[in-house]
N, C-alpha and C positions, 0 to 999 in steps of 0.2 A: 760630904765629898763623894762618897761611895754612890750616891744619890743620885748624884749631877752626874759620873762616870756613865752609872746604868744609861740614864735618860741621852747621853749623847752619844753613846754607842746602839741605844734602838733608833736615834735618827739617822744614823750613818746606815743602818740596815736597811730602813724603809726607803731610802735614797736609792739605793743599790739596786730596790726590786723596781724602783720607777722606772732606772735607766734599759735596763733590759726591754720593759715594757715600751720605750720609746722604740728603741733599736727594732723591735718587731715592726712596729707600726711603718716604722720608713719604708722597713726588707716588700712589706707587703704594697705600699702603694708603688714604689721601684719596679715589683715586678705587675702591677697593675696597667703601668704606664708602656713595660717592655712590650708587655701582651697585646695592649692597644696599638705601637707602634709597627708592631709586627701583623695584626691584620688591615690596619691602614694600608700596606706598603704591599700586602698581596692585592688587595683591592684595585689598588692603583695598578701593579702588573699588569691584571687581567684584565681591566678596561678601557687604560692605555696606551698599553703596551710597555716593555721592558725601559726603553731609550727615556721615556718622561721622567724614569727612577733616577737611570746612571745618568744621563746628562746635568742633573743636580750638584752631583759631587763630580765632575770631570776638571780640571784647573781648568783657570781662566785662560792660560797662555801658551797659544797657537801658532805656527811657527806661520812667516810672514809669507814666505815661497816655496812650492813644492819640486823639489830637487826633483827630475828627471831619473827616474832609476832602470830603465828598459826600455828596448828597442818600442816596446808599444807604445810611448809616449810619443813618440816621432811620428808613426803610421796609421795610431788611431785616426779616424777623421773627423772631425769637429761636432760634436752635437749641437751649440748653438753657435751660429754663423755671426751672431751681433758681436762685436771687438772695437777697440777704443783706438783704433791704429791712423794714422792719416795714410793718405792714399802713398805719400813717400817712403812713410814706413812700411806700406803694404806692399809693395812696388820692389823693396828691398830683399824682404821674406821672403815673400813669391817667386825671388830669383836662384834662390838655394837650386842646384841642382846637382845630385849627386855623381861622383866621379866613375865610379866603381857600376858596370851597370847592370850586372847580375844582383838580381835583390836579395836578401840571406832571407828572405820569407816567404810563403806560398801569396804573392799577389794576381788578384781577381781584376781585369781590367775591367774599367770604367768608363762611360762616355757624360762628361759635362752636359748638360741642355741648361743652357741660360738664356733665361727671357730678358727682355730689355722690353720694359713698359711702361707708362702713364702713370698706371694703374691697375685693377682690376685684370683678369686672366677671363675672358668671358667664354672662351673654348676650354677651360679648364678640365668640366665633366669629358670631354672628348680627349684630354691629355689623361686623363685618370684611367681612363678603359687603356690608354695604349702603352702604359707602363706599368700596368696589373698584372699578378706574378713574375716581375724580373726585379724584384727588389735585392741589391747590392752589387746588380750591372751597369749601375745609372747614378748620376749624382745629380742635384736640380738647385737651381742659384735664378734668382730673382732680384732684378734691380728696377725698382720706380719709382717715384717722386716720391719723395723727404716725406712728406705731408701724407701719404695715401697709408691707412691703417688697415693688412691685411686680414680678414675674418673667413681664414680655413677652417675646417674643422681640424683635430688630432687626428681625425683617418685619414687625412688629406695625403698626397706625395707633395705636395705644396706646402704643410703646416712648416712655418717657421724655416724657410727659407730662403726669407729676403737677404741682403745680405746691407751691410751699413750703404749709404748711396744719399748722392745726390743731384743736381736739375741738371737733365739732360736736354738740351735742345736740336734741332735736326737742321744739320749742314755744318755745326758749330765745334771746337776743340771741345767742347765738354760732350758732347757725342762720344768720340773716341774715349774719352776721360771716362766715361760711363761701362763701354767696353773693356776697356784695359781693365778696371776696378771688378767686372764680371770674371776677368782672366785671373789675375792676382788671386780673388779669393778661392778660385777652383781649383788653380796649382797648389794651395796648400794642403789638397789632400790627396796623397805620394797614388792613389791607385787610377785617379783621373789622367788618361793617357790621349782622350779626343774630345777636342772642345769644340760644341755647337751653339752659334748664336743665333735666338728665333724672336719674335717679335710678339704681341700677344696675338697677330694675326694671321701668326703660321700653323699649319696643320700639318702631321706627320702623314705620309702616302700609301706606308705600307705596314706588316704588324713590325712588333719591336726585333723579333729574330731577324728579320731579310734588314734593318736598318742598321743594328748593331753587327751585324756579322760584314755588310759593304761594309762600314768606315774601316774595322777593324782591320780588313783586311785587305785597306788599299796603302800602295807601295803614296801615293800622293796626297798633300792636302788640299782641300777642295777651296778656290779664293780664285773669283773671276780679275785676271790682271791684263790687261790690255793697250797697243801705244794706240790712242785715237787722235790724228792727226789737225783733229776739226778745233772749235773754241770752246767744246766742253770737254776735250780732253787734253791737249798742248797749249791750247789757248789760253790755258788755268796757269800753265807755268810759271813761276816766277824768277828771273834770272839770278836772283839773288838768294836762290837754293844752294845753289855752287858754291865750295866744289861737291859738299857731299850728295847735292841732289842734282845731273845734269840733264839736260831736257833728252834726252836719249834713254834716259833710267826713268822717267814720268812715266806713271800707269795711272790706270784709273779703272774700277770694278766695283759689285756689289759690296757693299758693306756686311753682307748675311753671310758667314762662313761657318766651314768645319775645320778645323786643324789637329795638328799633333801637337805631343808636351813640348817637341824639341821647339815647333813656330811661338808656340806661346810663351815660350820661356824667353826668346829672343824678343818678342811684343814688349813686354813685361819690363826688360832688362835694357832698354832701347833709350840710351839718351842724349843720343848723336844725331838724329833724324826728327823723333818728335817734337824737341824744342825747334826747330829750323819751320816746319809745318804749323804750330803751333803760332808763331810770329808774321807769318807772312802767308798761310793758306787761310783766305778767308772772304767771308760770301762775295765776289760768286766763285769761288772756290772752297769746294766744301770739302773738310776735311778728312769724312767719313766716306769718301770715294775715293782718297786719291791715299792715302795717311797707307793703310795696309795693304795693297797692291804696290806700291813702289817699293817701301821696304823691305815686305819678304821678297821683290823679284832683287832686290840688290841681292842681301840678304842671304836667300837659299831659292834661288830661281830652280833646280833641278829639283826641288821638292814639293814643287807648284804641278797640281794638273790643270789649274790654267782655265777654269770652266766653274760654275757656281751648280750646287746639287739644290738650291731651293729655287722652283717654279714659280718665274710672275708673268702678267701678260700684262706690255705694254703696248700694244694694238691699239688701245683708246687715245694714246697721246699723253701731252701734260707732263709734269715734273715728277707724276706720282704713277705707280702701276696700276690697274683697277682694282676696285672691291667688290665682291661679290657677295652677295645676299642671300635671305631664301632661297627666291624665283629664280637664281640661277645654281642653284646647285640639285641637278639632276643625273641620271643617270649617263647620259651621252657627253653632260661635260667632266664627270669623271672619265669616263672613257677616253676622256680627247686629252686631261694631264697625265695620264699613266700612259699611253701608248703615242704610238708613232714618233717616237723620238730614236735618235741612232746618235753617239758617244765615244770618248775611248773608255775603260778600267784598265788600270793598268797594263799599259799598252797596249790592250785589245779590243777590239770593238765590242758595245753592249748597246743593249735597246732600252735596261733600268739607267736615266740620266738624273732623276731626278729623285730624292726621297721624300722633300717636304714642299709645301706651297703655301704661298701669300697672295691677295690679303683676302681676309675673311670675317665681313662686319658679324657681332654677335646674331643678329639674325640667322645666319646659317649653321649655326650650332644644332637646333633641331635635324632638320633634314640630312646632315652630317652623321649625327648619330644614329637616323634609320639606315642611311646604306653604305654607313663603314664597314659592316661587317660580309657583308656578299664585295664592295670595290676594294677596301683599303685590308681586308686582313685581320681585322680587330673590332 
């Protein structure tokens, strides 16, 4: 008995010294593993940066919408122009317009320049020299065919700023549809005060300080509105405008304008007049002639200066104005769009009437750029 005691209390001992012996072995590969864990994970810091670590462990669940917390959510202006909106709901937005007309923030006016094209911008290099150093005086909106895939580069003042759009055709309601959608998306951002519509065959006349400082500082918006008593302009009427549209309120003018936020807001906001045009203005009444000279003269007739600031020469005839090429873009016929012309500005006489011109096939892009800088300024 004494025997069997002994012998199972030395097994109880050698047991005893196993389990320690175990307990090490763990403690040591635990922290073999910490160690490893731990230079793993500087590794990763320093190669991919911190966010590769904590984005791992971050929870899955993201809140759906991001509450509005400061006036800067309002006033920022959009960095990418793409949005899921239809033109109704754009049209809606767009109409916001604030009560109160002292801003509570230091705002920078801005001038809109919205192309309306095809496609392709081929005076582009020529628009890039003439908005070089005035970045956050200027905002730029592009609208062209659904199907055309812009390839700016990131340095561009052009990169990524088509805006959602689609087929515009000429003489047709989806014209205006096309404009109005260039105006909508430019009111959304609070510092855009003057909207210009350019084609991609318009060129600017002068540098950006003499062109920014006229709009800014005219008491009128520039939109040629006129009663032309002939069949292409009363002859267009339709009696069945009335009452909101009477043949005494018919205008008819270029479609290429400059305005203020107050016209565009009213464009925008407009669904008493458009649908009526829309119905009953159509080829040979075209909508994009007669659509925004009638309404603003209803409208805000005293806000009209009544006269168009972009240059075209219809001397040749035709339904279209001419194009000009290389071969005509020389030193004498810059001389002959810049001078000789007499105006009002703001109730006074000026001899600057014009800032911009059309049209200009991509061939005259070179020759443009040798002597913009001795005629144009820039």
């Amino acid at each position: 008995m004494e025997e069997g005691k002994d012998s199972t209390a030395t097994s109880r001992t050698n047991q005893y010294r196993v389990l320690p012996q175990r307990l090490l072995q763990l403690l040591v590969l635990f922290l073999i593993f910490c160690t490893a864990f731990l230079v793993i994970s500087i590794y990763m810091i320093r190669y991919f940066g911190v966010h590769s670590v904590v984005t791992a462990t971050q929870p899955s669940f993201q809140p759906c919408i991001e509450e509005p917390t400061s006036l800067e959510h309002w006033i920022r202006p959009q960095a990418n122009l793409l949005h899921t909106m239809t033109d109704k709901e754009l049209l809606w937005r767009a109409s916001f317009s604030p009560r109160i007309k002292k801003y509570p923030f230091t705002r920078v006016t801005k001038i809109a320049f919205m192309f309306l094209t095809k496609g392709p911008l081929p005076l582009a290099p020529l628009w890039e020299r003439f908005f070089k150093g005035h970045k956050g005086l200027y905002s730029i909106y592009i609208h062209s065919l659904p199907s055309y895939q812009a390839n700016f580069s990131s340095s561009s003042v052009f990169y990524r700023r088509q805006i959602p759009s689609q087929i515009a055709e000429w003489g047709k309601t989806s014209m205006c549809d096309a404009e109005r959608r260039l105006l909508a998306n430019a009111l959304l951002d609070v510092s855009n005060e003057w909207f210009v519509l350019l084609s991609e065959s318009c060129i600017p006349l002068y540098n950006f300080g003499v062109i920014y400082h006229y709009i800014l500082k005219s008491k009128y918006s520039f939109i040629g509105a006129f009663d032309d008593p002939g069949p292409y302009g009363r002859g267009r009427y339709n009696k069945y405008m009335a009452p909101e549209v009477n043949i005494t309120q018919w205008r008819k003018g270029s479609q290429w304008f400059e305005i203020n936020r107050r016209l565009a807001i009213y464009i925008v906001e407009d669904t008493t007049f458009y649908p009526k045009f829309a119905e009953l203005c159509k080829p040979a009444c075209y909508v994009d002639e007669h659509y925004f000279p009638t309404m603003l003269t209803i409208q805000a007739a005293k806000l009209l200066a009544n006269r168009s600031i972009t240059w075209v020469d219809w001397s040749r005839g035709g339904p279209h104005p001419a194009t000009f090429g290389r071969t005509d873009i020389t030193e004498e016929f810059l001389k002959r769009i810049l001078g000789g012309h007499s105006c009002i500005y703001n109730d006074r006489p000026s001899s600057i009437c014009f800032l911009f011109a059309r049209k200009f096939a991509p061939s005259a892009l070179e020759p443009l750029l040798m002597l913009a800088q001795d005629f144009l300024g820039f």
